[in-house]
C-alpha positions, -999 to +999 in steps of 0.1 A: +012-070+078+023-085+111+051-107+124+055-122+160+091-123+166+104-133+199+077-122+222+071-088+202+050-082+176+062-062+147+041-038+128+047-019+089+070+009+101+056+029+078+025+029+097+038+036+129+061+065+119+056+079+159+081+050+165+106+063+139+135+089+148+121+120+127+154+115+101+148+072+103+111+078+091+120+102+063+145+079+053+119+050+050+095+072+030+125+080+004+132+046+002+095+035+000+089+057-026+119+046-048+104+011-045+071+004-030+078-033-018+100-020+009+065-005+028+056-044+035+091-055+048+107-031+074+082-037+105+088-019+137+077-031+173+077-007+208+100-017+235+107-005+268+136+018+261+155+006+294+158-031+274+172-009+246+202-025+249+209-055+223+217-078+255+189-072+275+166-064+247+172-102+237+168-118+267+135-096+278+116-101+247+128-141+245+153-133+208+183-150+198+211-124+202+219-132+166+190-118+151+206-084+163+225-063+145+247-031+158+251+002+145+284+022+160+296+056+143+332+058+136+355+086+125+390+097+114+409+122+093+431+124+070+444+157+058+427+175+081+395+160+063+369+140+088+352+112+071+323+094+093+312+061+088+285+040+104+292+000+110+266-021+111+274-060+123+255-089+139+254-085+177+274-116+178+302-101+169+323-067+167+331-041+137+369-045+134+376-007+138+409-005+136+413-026+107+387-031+083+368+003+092+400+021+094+411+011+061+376+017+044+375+054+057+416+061+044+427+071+081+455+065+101+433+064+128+395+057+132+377+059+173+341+057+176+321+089+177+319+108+211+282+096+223+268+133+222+279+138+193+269+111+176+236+120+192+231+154+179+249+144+144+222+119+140+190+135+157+187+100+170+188+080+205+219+070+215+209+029+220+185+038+194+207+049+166+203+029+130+216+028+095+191+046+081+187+082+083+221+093+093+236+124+078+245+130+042+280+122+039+283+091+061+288+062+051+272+035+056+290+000+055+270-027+066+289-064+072+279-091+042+272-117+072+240-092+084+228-096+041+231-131+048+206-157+061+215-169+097+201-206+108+194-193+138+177-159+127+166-167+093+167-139+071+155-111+097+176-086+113+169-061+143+186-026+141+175+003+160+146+029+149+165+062+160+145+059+190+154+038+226+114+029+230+113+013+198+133-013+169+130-022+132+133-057+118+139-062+084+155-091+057+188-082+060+194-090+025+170-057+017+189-038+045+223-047+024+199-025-005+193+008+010+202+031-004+235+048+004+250+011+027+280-004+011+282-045+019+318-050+029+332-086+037+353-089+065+338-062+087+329-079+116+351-101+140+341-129+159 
């Protein structure tokens, strides 16, 4: 299966592994195997991993900027307990940290991870880093507007493949399914 999106075309991820962060790929196969129809809907495409960036990926490769979606990796403690969380929202908008993230995690205070960090956490590129594959005891709370159809981007959203030379676009709907993401309302701000 193949899909032109933008000016890239977008392959079965799960024949184009070498695109995958080692961690996003085994996350795809666990998922695959646990149901089969997901082989056929997460596609990945090769960029040029300076355009990595959701701004100049979507004006290089011709994609409305709403068809993005961003991961960041926020923590906090609470009783000396650190509890991680990844936030995925539509590039048109911002995870609302201090609120809604902050109050999902149980912490007085949540920042984003420290970039190397969140780098060697994840065994992923930072620019690169996705919702699938991160580290057991993340969670993973993904924004109900990326599950949901946009006009402008129909029902496909890009996330990042672990990797900076490479992204994966999938429905977001079956990105709201993976296993391990939570679909929160009210995590992104305009």
């Amino acid at each position: 299966m193949t899909l032109v999106l933008g000016s890239l075309t977008w392959l079965r991820a799960v024949d184009r592994t070498d695109l995958l962060a080692p961690a996003t790929a085994a996350a795809l196969a666990r998922w695959v195997a646990a149901d089969p129809a997901v082989a056929d809907a997460v596609l990945v495409t090769e960029i040029d991993p300076d355009l990595a960036d959701t701004a100049a990926m979507t004006e290089a490769y011709d994609l409305p900027l709403v068809v993005s979606a961003n991961c960041v990796l926020v923590a906090g403690k609470r009783a000396g307990d650190e509890r991680i969380a990844a936030a995925v929202v539509r590039a048109t908008t911002r995870a609302d940290v201090n609120s809604a993230v902050k109050r999902l995690l149980d912490v007085r205070k949540a920042s984003f991870l420290p970039m190397e960090r969140a780098v060697e956490d994840s065994g992923m590129e930072y620019g690169g880093i996705t919702p699938l594959g991160l580290p057991d005891g993340y969670r993973v709370l993904l924004d109900a507007g990326v599950a949901t159809p946009d006009p402008e981007a129909g029902g496909t959203v890009i996330i990042g493949s672990g990797l900076r030379r490479s992204k994966v676009a999938l429905p977001g709907a079956l990105l709201a399914t993976a296993p391990g993401v939570e679909v929160v309302e009210g995590l992104a701000v305009g």
